[in-house]
ROKE-225540 format. One record per residue: residue number from 1; residue in one letter; x, y, z of N, C-alpha, C in turn. Coordinates in steps of 0.05 Angstrom, whole numbers, plus 32768, in hexadecimal, padded with zeros to 4 digits. Layout:
BEGIN
 num residu  n.X  n.Y  n.Z ca.X ca.Y ca.Z  c.X  c.Y  c.Z
 NUM      A    X    Y    Z    X    Y    Z    X    Y    Z
...
END
This chain:
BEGIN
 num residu  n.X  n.Y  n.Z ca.X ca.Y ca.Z  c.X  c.Y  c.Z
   1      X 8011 7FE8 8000 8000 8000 8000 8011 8019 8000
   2      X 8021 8014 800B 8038 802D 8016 804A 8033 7FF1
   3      X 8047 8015 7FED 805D 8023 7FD8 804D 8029 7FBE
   4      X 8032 8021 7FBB 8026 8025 7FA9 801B 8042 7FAD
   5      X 801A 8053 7FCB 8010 8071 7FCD 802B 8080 7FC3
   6      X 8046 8072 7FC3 805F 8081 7FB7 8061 8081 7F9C
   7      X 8055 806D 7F8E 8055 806C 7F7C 8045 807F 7F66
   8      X 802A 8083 7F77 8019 809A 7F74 8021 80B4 7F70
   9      X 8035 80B4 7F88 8039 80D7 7F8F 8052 80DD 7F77
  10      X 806A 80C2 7F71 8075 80C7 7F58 806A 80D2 7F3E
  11      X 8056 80C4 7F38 8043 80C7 7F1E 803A 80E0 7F25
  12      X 802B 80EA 7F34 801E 810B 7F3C 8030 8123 7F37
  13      X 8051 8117 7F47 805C 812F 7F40 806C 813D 7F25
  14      X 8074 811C 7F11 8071 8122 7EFB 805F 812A 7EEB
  15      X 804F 8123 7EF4 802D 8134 7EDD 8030 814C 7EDF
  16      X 802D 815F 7EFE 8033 8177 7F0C 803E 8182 7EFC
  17      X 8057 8178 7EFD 807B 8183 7EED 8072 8182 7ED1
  18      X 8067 8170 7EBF 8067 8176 7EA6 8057 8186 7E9B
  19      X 803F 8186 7EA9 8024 81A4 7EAF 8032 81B8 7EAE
  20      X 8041 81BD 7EC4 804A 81D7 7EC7 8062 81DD 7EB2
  21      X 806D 81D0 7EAA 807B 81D9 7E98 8070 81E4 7E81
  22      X 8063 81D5 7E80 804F 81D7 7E5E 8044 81F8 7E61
  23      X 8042 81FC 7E72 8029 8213 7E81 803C 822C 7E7E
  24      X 8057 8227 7E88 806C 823D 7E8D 807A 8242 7E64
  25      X 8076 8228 7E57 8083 8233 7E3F 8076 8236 7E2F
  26      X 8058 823E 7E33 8044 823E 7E21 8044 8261 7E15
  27      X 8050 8275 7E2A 804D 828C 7E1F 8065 828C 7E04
  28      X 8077 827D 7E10 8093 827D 7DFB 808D 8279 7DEA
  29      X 8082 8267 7DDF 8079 8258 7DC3 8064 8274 7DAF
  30      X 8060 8285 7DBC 8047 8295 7DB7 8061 82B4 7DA5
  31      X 8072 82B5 7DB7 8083 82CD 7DAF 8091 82C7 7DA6
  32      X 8096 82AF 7D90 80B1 82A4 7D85 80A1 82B4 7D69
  33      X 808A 82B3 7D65 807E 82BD 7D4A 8076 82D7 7D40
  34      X 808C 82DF 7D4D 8085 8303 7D3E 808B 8306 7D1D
  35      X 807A 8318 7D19 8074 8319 7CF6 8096 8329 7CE8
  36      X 80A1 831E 7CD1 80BC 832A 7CCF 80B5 834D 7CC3
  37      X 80B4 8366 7CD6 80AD 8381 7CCB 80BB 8381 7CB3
  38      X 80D4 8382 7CB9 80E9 838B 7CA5 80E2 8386 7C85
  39      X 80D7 8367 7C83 80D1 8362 7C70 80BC 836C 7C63
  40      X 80A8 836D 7C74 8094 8373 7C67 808D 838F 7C66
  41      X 809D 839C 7C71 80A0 83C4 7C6C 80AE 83C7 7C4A
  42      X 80C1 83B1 7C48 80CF 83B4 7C31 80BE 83A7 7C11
  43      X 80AF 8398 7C21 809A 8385 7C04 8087 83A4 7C07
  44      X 8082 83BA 7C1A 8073 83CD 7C11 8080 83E7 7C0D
  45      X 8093 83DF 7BFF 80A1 83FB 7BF4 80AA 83F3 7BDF
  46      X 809D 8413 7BC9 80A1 8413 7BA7 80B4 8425 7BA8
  47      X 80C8 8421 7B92 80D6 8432 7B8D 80CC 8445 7B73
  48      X 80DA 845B 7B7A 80D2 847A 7B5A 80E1 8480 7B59
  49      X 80F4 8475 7B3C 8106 847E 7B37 810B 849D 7B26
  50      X 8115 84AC 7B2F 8116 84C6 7B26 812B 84D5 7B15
  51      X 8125 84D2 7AF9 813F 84DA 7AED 8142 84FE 7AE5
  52      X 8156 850A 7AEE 814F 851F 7AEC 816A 853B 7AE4
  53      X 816A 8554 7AD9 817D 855D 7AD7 818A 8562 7AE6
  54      X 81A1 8563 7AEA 81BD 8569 7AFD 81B4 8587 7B10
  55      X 81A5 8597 7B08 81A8 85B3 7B1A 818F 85B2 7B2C
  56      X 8175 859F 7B35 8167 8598 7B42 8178 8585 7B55
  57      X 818A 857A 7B4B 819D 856A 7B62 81A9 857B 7B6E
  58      X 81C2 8586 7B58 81D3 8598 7B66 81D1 85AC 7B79
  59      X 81AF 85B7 7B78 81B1 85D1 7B92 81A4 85C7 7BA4
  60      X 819D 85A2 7B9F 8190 8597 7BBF 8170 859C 7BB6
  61      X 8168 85AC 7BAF 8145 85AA 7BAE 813C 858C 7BAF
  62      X 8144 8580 7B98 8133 8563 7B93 813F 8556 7BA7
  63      X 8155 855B 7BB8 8159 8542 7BD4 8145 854C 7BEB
  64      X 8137 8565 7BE1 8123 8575 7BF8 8104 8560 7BF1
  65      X 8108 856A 7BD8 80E5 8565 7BCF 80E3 8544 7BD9
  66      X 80FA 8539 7BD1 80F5 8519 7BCD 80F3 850F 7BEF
  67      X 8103 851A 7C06 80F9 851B 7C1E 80D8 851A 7C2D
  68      X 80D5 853A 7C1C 80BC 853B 7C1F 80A6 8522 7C19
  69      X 80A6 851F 7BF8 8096 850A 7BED 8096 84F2 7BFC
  70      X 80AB 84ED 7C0E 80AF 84CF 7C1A 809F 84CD 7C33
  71      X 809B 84EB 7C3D 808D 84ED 7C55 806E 84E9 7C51
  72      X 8072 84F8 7C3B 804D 84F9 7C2B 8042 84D7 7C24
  73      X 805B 84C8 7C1E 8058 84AE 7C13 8066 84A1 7C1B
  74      X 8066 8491 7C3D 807F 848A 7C40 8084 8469 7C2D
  75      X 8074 8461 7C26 8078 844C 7C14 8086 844A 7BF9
  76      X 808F 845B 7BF5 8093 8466 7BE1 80BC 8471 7BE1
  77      X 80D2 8460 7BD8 80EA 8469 7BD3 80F2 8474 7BBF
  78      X 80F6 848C 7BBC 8104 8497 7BA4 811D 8499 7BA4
  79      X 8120 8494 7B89 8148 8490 7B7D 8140 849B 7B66
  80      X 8159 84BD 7B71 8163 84D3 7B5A 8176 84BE 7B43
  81      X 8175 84C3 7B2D 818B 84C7 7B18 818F 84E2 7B11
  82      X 81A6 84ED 7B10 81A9 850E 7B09 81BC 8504 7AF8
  83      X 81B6 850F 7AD5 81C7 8513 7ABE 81C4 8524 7AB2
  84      X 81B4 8536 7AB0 81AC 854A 7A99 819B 853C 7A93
  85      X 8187 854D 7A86 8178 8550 7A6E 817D 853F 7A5D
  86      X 8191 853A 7A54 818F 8520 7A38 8192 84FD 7A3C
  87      X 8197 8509 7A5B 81A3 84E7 7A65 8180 84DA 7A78
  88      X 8179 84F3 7A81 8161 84F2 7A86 8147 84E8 7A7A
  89      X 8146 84FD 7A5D 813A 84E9 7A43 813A 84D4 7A43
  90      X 815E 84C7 7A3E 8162 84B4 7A35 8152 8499 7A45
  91      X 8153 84A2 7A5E 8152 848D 7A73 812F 8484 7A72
  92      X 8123 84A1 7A6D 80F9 84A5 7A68 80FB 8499 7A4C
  93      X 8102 848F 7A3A 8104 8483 7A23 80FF 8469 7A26
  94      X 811E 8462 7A37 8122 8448 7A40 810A 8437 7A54
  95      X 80FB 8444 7A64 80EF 843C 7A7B 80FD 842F 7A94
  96      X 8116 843D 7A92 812B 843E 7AA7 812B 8454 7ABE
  97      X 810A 8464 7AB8 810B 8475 7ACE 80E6 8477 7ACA
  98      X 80E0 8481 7AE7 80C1 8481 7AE9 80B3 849B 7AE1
  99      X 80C9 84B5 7AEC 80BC 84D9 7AE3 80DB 84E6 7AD9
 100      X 80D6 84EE 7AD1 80ED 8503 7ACB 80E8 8523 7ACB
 101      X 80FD 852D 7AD4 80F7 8549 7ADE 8116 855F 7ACC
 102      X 8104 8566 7AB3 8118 856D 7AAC 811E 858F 7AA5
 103      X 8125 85A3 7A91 811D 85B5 7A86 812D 85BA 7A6F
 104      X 811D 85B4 7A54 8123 85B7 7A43 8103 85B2 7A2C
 105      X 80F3 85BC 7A2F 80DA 85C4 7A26 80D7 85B2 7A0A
 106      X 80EA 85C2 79F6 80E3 85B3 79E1 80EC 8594 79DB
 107      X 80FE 8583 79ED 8101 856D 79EA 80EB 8561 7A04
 108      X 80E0 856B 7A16 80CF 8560 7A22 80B4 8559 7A0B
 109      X 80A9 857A 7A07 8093 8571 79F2 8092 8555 79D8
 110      X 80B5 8558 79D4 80B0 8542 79CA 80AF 8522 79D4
 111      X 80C1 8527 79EA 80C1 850D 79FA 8099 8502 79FF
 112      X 808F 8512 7A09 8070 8512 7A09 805F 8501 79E9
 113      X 8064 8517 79D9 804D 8510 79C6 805A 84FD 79B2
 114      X 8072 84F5 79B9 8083 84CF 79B0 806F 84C0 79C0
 115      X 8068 84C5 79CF 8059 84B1 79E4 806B 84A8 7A04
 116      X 8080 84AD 7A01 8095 84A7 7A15 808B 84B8 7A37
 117      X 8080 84C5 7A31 8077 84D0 7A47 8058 84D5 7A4B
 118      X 8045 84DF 7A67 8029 84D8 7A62 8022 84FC 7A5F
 119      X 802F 850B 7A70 8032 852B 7A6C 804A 853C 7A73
 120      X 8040 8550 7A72 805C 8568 7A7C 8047 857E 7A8B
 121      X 8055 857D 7AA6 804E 8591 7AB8 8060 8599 7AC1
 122      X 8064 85B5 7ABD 807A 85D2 7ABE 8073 85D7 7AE2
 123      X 8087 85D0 7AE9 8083 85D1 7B0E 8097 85E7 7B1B
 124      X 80B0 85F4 7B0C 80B4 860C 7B11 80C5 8616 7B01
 125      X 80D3 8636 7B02 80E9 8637 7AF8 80FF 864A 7B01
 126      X 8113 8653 7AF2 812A 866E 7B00 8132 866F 7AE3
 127      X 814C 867E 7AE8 815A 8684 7AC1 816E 8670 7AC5
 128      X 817A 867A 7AAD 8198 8673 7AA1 81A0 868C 7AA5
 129      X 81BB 8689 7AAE 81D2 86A4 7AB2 81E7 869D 7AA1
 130      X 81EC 86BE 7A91 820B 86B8 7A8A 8223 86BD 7AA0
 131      X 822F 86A5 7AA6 8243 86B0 7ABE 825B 86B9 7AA7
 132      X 826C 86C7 7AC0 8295 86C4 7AB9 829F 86D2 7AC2
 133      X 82B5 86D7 7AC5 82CB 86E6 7ACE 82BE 8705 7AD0
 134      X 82C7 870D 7AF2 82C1 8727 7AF8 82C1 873D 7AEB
 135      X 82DC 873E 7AD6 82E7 8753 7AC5 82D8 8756 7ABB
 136      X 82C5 8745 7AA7 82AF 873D 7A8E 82C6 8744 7A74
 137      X 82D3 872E 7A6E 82E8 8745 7A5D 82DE 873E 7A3B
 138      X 82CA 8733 7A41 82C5 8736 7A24 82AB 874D 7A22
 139      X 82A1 8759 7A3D 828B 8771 7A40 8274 8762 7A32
 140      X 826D 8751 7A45 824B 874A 7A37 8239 875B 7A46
 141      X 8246 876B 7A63 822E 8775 7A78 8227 8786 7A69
 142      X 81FF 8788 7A6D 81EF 878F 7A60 81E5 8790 7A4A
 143      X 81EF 8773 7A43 81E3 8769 7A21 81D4 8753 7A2A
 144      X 81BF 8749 7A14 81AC 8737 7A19 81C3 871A 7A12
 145      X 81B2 86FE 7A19 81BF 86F0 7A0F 81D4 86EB 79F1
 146      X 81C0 86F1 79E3 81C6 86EE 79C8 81DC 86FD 79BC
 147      X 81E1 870E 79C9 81F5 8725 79C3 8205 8721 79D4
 148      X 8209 8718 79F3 821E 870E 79FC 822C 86FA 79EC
 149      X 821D 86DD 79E8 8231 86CD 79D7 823C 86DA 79BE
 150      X 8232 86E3 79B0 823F 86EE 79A0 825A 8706 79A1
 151      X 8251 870F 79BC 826E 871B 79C1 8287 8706 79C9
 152      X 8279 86F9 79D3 8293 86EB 79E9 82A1 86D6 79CD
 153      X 8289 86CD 79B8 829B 86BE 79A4 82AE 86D5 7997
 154      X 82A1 86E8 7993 82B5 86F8 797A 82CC 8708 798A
 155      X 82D1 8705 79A5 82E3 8709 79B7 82F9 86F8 79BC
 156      X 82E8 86DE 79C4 82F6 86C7 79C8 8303 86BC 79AB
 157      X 82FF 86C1 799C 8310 86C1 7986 8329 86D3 7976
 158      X 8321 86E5 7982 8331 8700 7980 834A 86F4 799B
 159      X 833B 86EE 79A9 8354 86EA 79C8 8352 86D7 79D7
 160      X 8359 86B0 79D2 834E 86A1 79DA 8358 86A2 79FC
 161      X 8371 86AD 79FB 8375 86A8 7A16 8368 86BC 7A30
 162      X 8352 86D7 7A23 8353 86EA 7A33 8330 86DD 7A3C
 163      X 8328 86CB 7A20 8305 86CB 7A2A 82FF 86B0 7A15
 164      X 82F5 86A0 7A29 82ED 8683 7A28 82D7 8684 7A2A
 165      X 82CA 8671 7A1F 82AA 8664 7A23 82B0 8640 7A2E
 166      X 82A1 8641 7A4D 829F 8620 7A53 8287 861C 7A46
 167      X 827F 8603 7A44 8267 85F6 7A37 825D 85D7 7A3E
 168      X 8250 85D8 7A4B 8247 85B7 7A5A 824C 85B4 7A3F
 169      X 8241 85B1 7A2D 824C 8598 7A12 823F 857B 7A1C
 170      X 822D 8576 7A2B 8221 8561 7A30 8208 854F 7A34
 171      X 81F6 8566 7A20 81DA 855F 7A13 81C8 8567 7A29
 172      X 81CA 8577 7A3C 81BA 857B 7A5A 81A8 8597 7A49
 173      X 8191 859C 7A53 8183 85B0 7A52 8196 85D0 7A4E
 174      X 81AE 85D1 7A67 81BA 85F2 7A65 81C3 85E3 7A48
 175      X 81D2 85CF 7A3C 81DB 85CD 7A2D 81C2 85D8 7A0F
 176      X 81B9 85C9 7A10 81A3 85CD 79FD 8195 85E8 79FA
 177      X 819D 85F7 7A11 8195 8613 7A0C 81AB 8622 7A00
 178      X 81C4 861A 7A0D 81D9 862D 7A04 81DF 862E 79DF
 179      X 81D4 8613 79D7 81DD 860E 79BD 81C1 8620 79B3
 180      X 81A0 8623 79B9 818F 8633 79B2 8199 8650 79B2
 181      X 81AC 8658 79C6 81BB 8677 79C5 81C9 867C 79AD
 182      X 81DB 866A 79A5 81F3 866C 7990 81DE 8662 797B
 183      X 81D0 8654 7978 81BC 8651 795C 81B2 867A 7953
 184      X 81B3 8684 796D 819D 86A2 7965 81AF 86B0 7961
 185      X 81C8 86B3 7966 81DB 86C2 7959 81E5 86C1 793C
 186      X 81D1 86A7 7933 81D7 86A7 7915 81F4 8698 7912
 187      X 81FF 8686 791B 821A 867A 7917 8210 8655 792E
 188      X 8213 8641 7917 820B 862C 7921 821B 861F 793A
 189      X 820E 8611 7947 821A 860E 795C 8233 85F9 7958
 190      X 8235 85ED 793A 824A 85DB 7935 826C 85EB 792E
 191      X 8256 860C 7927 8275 8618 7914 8281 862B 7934
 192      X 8271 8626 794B 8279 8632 7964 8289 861D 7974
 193      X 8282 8612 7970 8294 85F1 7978 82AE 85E9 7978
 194      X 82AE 85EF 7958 82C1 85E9 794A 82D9 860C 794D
 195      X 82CC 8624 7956 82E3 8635 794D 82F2 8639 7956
 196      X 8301 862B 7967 831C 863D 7979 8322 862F 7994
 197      X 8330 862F 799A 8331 8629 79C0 832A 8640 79CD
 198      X 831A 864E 79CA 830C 8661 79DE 82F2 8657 79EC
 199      X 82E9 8642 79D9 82CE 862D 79DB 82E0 8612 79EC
 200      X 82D4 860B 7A03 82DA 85FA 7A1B 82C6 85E6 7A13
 201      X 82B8 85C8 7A0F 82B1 85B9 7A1C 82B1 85A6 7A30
 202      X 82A2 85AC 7A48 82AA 859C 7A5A 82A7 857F 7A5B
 203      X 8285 857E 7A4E 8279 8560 7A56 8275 8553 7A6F
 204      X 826A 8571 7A80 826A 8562 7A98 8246 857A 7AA5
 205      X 824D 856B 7AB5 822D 8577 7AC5 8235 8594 7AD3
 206      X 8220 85A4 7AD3 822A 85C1 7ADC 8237 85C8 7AEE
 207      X 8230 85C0 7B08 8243 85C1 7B21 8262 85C6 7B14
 208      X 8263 85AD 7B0A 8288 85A4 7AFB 8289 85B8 7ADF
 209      X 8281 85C0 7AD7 827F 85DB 7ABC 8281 85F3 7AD1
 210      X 8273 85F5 7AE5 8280 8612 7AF3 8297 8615 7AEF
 211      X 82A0 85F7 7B02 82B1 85F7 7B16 82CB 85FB 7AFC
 212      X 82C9 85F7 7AE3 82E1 85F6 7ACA 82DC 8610 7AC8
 213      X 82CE 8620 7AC2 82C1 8636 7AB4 82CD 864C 7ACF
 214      X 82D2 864C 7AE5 82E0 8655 7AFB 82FB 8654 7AFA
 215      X 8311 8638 7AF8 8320 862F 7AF4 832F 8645 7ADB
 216      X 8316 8646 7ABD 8326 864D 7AA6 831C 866A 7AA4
 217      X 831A 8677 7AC2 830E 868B 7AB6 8300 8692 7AA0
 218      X 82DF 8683 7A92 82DF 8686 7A84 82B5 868F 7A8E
 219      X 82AB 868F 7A71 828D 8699 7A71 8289 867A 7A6B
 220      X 8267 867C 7A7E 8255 865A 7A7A 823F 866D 7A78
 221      X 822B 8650 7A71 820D 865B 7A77 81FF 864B 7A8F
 222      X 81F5 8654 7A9B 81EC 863E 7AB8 81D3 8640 7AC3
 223      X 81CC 862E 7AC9 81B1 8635 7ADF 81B8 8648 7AF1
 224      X 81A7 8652 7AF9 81AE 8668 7B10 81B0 865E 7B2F
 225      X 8199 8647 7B2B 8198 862E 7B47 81B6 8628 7B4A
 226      X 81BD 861A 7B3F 81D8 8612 7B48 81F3 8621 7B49
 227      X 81EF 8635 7B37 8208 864B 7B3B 820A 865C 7B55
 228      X 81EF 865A 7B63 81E4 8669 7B7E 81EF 8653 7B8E
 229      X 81ED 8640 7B8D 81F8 8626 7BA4 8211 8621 7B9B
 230      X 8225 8626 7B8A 8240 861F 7B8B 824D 863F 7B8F
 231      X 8237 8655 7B8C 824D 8667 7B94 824A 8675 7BB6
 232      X 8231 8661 7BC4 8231 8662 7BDE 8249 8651 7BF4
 233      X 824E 8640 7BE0 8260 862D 7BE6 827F 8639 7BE4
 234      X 8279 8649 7BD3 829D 8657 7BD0 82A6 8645 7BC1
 235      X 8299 8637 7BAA 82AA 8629 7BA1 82B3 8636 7B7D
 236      X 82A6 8652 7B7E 82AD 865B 7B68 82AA 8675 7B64
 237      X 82BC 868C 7B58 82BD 86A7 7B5B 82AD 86B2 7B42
 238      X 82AF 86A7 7B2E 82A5 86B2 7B18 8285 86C1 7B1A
 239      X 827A 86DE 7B15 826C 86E1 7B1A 824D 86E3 7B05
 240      X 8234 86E9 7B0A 8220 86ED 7AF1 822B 8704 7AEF
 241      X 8224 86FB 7AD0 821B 871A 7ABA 820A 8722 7AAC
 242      X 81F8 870B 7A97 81E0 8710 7A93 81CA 86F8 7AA2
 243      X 81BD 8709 7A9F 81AD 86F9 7AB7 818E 86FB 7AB3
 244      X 8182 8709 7AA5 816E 870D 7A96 8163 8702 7A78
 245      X 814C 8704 7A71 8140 8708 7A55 812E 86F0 7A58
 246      X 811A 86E7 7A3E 810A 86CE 7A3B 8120 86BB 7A28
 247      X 8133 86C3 7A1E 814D 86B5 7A16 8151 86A1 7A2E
 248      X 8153 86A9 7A47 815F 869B 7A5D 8150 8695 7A73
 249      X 8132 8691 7A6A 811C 8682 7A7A 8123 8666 7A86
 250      X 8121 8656 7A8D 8127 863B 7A9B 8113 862D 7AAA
 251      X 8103 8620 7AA1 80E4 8616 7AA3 80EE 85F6 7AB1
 252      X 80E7 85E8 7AC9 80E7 85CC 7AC1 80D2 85C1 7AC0
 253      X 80CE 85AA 7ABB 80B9 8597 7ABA 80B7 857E 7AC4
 254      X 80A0 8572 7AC8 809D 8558 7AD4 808F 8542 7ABE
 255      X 8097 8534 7AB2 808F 8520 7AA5 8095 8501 7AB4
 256      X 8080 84F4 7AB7 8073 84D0 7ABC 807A 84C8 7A9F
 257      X 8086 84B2 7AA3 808D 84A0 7A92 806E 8490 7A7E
 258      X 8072 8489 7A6C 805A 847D 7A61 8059 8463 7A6E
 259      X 8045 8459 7A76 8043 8438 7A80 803B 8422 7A67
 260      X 802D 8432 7A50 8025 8423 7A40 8042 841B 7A2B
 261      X 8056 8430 7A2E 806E 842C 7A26 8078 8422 7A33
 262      X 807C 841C 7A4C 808F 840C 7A60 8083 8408 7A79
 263      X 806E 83E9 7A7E 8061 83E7 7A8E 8060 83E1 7A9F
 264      X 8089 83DC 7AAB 8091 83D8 7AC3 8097 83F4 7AD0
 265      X 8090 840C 7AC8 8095 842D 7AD6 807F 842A 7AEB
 266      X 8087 8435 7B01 8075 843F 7B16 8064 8458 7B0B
 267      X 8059 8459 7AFE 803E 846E 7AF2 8035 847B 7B0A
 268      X 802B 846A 7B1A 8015 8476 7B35 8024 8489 7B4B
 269      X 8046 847F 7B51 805D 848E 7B5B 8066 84A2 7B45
 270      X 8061 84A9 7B30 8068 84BC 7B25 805A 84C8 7B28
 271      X 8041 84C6 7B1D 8026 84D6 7B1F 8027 84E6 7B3A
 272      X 802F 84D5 7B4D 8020 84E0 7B6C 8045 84EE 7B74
 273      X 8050 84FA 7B6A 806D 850B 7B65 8065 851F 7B61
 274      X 8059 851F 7B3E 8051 8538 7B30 803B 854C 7B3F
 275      X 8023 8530 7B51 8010 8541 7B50 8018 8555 7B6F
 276      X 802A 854C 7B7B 8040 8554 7B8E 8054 856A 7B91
 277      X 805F 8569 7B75 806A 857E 7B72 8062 859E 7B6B
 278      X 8045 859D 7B64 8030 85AD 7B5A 8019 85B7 7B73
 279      X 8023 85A6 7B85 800F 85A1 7B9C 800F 85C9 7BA4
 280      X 7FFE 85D3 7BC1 800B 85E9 7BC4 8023 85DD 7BDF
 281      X 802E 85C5 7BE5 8041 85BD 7BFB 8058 85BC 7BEE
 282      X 8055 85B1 7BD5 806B 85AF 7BC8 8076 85CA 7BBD
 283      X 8064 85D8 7BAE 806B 85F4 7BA2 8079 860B 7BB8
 284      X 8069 8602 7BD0 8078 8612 7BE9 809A 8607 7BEA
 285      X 8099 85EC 7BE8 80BA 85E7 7BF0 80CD 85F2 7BD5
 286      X 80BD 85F5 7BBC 80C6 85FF 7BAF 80CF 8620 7BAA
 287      X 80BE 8624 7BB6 80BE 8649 7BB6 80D6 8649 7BC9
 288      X 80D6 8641 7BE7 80DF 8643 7BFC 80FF 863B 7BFA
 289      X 8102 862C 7BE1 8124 8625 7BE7 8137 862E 7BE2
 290      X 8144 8630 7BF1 8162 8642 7BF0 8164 8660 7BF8
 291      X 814A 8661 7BFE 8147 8681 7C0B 8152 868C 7C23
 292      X 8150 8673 7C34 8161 8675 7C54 8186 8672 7C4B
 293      X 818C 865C 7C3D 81A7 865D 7C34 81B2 866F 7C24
 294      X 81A3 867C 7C0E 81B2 868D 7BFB 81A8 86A8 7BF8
 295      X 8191 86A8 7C06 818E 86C3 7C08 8176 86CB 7BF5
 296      X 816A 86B4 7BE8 8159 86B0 7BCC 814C 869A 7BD0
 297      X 8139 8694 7BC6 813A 867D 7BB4 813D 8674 7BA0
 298      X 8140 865C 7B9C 8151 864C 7B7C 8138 8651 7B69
 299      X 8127 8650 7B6A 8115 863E 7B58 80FE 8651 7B63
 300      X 80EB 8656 7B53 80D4 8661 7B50 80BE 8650 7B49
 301      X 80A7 8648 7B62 8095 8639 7B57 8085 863E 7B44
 302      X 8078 862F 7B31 806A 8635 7B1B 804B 863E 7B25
 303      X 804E 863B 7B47 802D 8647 7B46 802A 8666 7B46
 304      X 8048 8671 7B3D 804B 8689 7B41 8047 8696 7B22
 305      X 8040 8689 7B11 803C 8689 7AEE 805E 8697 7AE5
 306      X 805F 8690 7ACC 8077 8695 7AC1 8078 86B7 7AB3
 307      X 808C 86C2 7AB8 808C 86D8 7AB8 8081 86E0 7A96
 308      X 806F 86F7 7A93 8065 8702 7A7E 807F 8707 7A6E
END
């Protein structure tokens, strides 16, 4: 009897013991299965890729706007390409980019009605400046564009070493305007090319065309955005000279990629950019930039209409 009540109390206290254990690791089993965030924050993020001209990079705006947009959308990653204007095209051609943000009007319009793009919305602008050397020694101050280049060539030929022309030379919008300048002076832009070493090609993005065009003491044509941010920087002496006219308007634009041309583009992330950058939140960051740093701002929103 005695050993069959020990036998009992053995069996009880293992049951006890394996109860309670069960009981004590039952919460464990429960918190081993948390859901993986990481992953699934990243299966909900699209990328917009943004291909765009070099002087929306260069003075920081589009690392502003694209901040903003991410806050507005945080699902949503954008990745700049900055090449100019022609590399930009190239890339909205390809369907190697979702919007492009460029300025150069008449190759946008055409990028559009090829079908390559779905519209063009003009979201702000500033000029083109003729910069150069303080002296001005070929005296363009107080001539319009058209009459500056034409001094500085028939100067710069007369005296290659006293007055140079730099020239992005690399298919970007300033480029494509500067060659629209030298087309109005009546002398093609191939026989300007070709006349002399007073004519510089850089082949490089404007920042790096200052920074030669400083270096060679010589005259460029530039956005005004970025010549305001590299000469806050001290990184270049050369000063404006003309700085006016509808010669030296500078409009950009926002073009979405076509989807029916390339149906792997984020359409709906472009779309929701443009309609962003037009917004009045966006037009504010646009009005507002560079005013505390430079004393100005870069860029003039388009809800401000384009000057008569």
């Amino acid at each position: 009897m005695r050993k069959a009540f020990f036998i009992l109390m053995v069996l009880l206290s293992v049951f006890l013991a394996t109860g309670c254990t069960d009981t004590e690791q039952q919460p464990d089993t429960t918190t081993i299965t948390e859901p993986d965030t990481t992953t699934t924050a990243q299966s909900e993020t699209s990328k917009l890729i943004v291909s765009t001209t070099t002087s929306l990079e260069d003075t920081g705006l589009l690392e502003e706007m694209e901040a903003a947009f991410e806050d507005k959308y945080p699902g949503v990653d954008v990745l700049v390409i900055s090449g100019g204007t022609g590399i930009a095209i190239q890339y909205g051609e390809r369907g190697d980019a979702d919007i492009l943000l460029t300025h150069d009007k008449s190759r946008e319009e055409e990028f559009v009605n090829n079908g390559f793009g779905t519209n063009r919305t003009e979201i702000a602008y500033n000029y083109f400046w003729i910069v150069g050397p303080e002296n001005d020694p070929a005296g363009i101050n107080g001539l319009n564009a058209t009459e500056a280049f034409t001094r500085i060539m028939e100067e710069g030929q007369n005296d290659s070493d006293q007055v140079k022309f730099a020239s992005r030379g690399d298919d970007s919008g300033t480029h494509a305007r500067e060659k629209k300048i030298w087309e109005s002076t009546g002398v093609s832009y191939g026989e300007v090319n070709s006349s002399g070493e007073w004519y510089i090609e850089s082949g490089r993005g404007m920042g790096e065309t200052l920074l030669l065009s400083n270096e060679q003491n010589a005259y460029t044509l530039t956005d005004s955005g970025t010549f305001l941010a590299y000469t806050n920087e001290g990184r270049i002496q050369i000063v404006p000279i003309v700085t006016a006219g509808d010669e030296l308007l500078n409009v950009y634009a926002a073009m979405p990629v076509n989807p029916e041309k390339h149906p792997n583009v984020n359409y709906e992330g472009a779309q929701n950019f443009v309609d962003f950058l037009v917004s009045s939140e966006g037009q504010e960051i646009i009005g507002n930039f560079g005013r505390e740093q430079y004393g100005e701002p870069l860029f003039t929103p388009i809800s401000e209409g384009l000057p008569s």
